[in-house]
N, C-alpha and C positions, 0 to 999 in steps of 0.2 A: 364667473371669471376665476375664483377660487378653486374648481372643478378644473376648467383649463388648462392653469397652473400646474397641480398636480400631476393630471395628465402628461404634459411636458414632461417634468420632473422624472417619474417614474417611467417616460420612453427614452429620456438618453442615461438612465441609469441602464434601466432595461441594453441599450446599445453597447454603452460601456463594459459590462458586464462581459456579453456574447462577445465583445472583441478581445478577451483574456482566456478564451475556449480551445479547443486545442482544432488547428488548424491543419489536418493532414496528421499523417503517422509516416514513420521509416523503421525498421527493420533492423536492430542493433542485435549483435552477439553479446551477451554477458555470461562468467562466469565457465564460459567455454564449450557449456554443454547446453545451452538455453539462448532461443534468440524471443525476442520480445519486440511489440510495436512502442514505440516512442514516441510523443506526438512532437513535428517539425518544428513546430515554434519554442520549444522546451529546450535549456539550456544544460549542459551537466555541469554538475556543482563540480568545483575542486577540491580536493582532498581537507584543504583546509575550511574551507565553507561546509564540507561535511560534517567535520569533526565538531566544530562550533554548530553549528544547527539540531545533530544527531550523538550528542556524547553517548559514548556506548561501546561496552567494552566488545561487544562483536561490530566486528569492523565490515561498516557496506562498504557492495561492492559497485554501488554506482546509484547518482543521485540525481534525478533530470527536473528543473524548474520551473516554472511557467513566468512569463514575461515581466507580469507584477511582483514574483517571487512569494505568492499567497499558496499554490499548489504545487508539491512533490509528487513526483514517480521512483519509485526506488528499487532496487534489487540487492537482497542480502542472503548470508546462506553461513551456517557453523556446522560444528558436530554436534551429533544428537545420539542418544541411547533409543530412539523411536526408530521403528522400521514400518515400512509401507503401509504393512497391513492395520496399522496402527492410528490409521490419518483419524479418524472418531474422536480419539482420544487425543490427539492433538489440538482436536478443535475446542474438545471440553476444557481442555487444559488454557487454553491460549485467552479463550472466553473468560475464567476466571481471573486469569490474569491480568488481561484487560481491564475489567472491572476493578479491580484494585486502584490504579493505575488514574484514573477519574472520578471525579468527583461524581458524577453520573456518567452513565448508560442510555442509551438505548438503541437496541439491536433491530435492525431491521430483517438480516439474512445470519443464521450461523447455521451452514449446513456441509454437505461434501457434494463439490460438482464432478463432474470426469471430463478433461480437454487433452483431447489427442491421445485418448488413451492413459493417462494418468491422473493420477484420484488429486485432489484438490478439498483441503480446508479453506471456505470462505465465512469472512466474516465481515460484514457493513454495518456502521453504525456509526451515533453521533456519540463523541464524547464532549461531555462540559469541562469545562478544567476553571479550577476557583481561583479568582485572580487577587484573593488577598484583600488588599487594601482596594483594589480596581476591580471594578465589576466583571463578573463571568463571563467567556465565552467559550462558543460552542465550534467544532469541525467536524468535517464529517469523510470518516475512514472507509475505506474498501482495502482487504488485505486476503491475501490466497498467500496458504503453505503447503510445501510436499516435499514429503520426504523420498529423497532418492539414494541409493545406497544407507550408506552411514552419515549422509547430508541433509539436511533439513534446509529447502529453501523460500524465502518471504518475499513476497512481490506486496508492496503496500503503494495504495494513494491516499494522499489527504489535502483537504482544501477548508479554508474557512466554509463555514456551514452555507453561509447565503451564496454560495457558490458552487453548492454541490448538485443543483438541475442542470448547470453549464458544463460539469461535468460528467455527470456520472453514468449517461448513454454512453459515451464513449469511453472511458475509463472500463464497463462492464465485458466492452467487444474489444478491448486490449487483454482485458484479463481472461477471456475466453478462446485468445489466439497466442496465449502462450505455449510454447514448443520445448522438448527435453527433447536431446538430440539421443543418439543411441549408440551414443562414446557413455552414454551415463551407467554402464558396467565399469566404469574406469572406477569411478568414484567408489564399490561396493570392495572395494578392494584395501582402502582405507578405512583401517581403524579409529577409530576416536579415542586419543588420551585419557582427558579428562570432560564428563559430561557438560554441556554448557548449559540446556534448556530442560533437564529431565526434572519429572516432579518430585517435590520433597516430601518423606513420608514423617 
């Protein structure tokens, strides 16, 4: 009976779970020169649930939620002193950073893929984060960067960990079908001020 039990237990967890997955995709334009899959059941934060969720002095440019509001999609983009040929070392760089950033690591993917012809930093992995006086826990990222012109741009997911088989087939074929338009000479035309993400020596 106790065996039972459990069983139950862990099928409407199991149920519950898959009903917080991403249910269909659409096809949003961000950023003007990038369109990206969206999944349909996913909400966009507003500016002010941005800012509260995401403090950060580079301002996203778009923030989509999942029903429970446990999982983000997001798109962001600044200036950078990197240029294309460069994406390696954006990746080395982003990794270390990361790392800082959590109380642990651990990496599953940090490598460079190619989608649609443009080079892509990815990087998947769980971070722990110390919860102080409350116990730890863990999420788990999937995040692609590329540099276009004098722009650097971040397409990140994250989801609490025990959520991340619900998502991460599909989150990987979103991030695989992301597109730079070829208005993105527009961008190489733009200087950058002052550096926002370059490494310090």
């Amino acid at each position: 009976m106790r065996y039972i039990l459990l069983f139950i237990i862990t099928l409407f967890t199991s149920i519950s779970l898959q009903a917080q997955g991403i249910e269909g995709t659409k096809r949003v334009t961000v950023a003007k020169i990038v369109t990206i899959d969206i999944p349909k059941n996913f909400r966009q934060l507003t500016q002010a649930e941005v800012a509260q969720r995401y403090p950060s002095s580079r301002k996203q440019i778009a923030v989509y939620t999942s029903p429970n509001g446990t999982a983000d999609i997001g798109v962001n983009k600044g200036k950078t002193v990197w240029e294309e040929k460069d994406i390696a070392l954006v990746r080395d760089f982003y990794k270390a950073t990361l790392e800082t950033f959590y109380a642990k690591t651990t990496f599953q993917k940090a490598d460079i893929v190619t989608v649609h012809g443009k080079k892509f930093a990815r990087l998947i992995f769980i971070g722990e984060i110390d919860g102080g006086l409350k116990p730890s826990y863990k999420i788990y990222i999937h995040i692609r960067y590329c540099v276009i012109g004098k722009r650097l741009y971040i397409f990140q997911f994250n989801c609490q960990k025990n959520e991340a088989k619900i998502y991460e087939k599909a989150v990987a074929e979103i991030m695989d079908n992301i597109k730079i338009s070829k208005k993105q000479e527009a961008e190489k035309k733009k200087a950058p001020a002052i550096p926002t993400d370059s490494p310090r020596k």
